[in-house]
C-alpha positions in Angstrom: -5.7 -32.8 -9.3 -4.3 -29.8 -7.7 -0.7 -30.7 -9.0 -2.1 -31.4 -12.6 -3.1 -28.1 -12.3 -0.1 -26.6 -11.3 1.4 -28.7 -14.2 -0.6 -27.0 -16.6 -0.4 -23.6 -15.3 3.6 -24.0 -16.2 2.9 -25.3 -19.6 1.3 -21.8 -19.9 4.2 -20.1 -18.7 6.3 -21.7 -21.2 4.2 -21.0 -24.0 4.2 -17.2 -22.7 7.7 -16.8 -21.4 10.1 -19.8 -22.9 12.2 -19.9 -19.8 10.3 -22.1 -17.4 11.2 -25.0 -16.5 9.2 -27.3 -13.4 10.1 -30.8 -11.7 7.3 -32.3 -10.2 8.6 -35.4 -10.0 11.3 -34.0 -7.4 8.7 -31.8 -5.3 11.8 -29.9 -4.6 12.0 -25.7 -5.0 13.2 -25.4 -8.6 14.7 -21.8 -10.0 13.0 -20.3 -13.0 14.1 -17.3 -15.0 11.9 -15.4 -16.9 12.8 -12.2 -18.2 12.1 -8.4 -16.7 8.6 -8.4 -18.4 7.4 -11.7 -17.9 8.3 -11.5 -14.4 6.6 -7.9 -13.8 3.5 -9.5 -15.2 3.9 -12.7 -13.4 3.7 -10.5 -10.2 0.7 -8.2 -11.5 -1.5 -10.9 -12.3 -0.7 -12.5 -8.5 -1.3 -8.8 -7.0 -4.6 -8.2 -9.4 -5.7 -12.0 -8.3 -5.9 -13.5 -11.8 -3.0 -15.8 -11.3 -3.9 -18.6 -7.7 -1.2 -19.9 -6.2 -1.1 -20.9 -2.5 1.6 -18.2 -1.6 3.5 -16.0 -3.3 5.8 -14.1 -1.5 8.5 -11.7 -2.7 11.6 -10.4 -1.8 14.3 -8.2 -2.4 15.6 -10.5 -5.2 13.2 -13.1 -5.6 9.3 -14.2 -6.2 8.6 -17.6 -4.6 5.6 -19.3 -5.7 4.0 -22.2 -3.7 1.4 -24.5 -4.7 0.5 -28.1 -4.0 3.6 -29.1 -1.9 6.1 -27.6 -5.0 7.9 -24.5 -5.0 9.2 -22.2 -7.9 12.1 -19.3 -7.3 12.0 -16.5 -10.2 15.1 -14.2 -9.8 14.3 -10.5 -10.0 15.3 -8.0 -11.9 18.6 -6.9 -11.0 18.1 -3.0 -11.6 14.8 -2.6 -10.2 13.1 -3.3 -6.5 9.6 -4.4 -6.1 7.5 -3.0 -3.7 3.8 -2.9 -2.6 2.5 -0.2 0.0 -1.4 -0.5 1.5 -2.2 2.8 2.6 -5.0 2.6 4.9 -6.9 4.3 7.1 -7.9 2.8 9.9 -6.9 -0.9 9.6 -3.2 -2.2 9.0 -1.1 -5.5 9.5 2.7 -5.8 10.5 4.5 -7.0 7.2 8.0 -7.5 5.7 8.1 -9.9 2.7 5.4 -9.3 0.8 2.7 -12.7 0.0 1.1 -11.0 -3.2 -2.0 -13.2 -2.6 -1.4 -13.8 1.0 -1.6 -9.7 2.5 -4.7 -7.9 2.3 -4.9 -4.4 3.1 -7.8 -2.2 3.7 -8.2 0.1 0.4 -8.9 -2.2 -2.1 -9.5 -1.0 -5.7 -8.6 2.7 -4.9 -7.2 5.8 -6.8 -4.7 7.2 -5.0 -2.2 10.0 -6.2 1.3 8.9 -5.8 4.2 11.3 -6.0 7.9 9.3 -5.5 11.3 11.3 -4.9 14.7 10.4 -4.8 17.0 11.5 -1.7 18.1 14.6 -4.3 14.4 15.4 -4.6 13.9 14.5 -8.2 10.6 13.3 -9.0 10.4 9.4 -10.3 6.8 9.6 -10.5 4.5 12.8 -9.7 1.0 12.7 -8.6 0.7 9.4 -10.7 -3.0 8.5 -10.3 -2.7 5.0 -9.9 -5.1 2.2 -8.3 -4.8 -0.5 -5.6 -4.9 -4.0 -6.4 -7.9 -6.2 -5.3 -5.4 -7.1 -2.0 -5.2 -3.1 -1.2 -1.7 -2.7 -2.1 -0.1 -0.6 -4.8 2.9 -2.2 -6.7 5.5 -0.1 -7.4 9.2 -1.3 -9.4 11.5 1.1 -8.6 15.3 1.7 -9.1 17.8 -0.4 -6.9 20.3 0.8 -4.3 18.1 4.0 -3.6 16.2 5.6 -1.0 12.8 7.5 -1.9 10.5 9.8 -0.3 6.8 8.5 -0.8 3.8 10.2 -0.7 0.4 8.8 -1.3 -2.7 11.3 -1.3 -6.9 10.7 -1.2 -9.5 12.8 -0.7 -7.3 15.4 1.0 -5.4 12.7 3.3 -2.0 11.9 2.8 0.7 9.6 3.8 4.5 9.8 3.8 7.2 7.7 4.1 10.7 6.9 3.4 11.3 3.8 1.1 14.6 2.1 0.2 15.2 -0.6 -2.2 18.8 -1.9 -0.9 19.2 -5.8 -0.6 18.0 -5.8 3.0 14.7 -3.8 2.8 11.5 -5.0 2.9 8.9 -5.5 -0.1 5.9 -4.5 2.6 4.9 -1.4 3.6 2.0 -1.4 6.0 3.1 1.6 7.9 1.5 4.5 5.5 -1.9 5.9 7.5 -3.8 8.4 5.5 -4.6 11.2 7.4 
């Protein structure tokens, strides 16, 4: 049943995106490619908990989706870096990859002001009022190859920290205590 599911959950992908393609006959990981839109949604409806899947982690350059002994690979977008920070304030968990419906972090459904840097100082984003996810982390896509200064503010706490988004960094960050 599970795998019917699954089934029918990528004829719905097709319909939306056109470039999904699934072998369930091989139960082997299979690539998809969606393009930079389709994937950015593909990932916010994971992180906002209207898409199931059994895991779905992400890395640096892909989103791997796991469900009923099959696997799917979408390739990222090759100019931007995903990456999801749970602020918290008393409660944290040690993270690198990111499971977008796996990791749960302690400020769920949250407005937090959000002000993001480059190493030059110019503002990418400033005092963004944004809102985290159902799994307490705010998604951010942000340029590639960089490395930002984040600060994240509620109710007269705030968090910094130093973010990159080179090949080898992680998608987690579970290291931000408001205080």
């Amino acid at each position: 049943m599970q795998k019917k599911l699954w089934a029918i959950a990528g004829v719905a992908v097709i319909v939306i995106a056109g470039t999904y393609w699934y072998s369930e006959s091989t139960g082997k990981k299979e690539t998809a490619a969606l393009d930079t839109q389709s994937i950015k949604q593909l990932v916010h409806e994971f992180s906002s908990r209207s898409a199931k899947a059994e895991s779905a982690s992400i890395s640096s350059t892909q989103l791997i989706v796991e469900n009923a002994g099959s696997s799917l690979t979408y390739r990222l977008p090759k100019d931007e870096f995903f990456v999801s920070i749970a602020p918290y304030l008393e409660k944290s968990h040690p993270c690198a990859t990111h499971n977008l419906v796996g990791c749960q972090g302690e400020l769920a459904e949250q407005e937090f002001s959000v002000t993001v840097q480059d190493s030059e100082g110019n503002a990418v984003m400033d005092k963004k009022i944004m809102k985290s996810q159902p799994n307490g982390f705010i998604d951010l896509w942000l340029p590639r190859d960089q490395t930002y200064r984040v600060t994240i503010e509620q109710n007269g706490k705030i968090a910094k920290s130093e973010v990159s988004t080179y090949q080898e960094n992680d998608t987690c960050v579970t290291t931000m205590q408001l205080g």
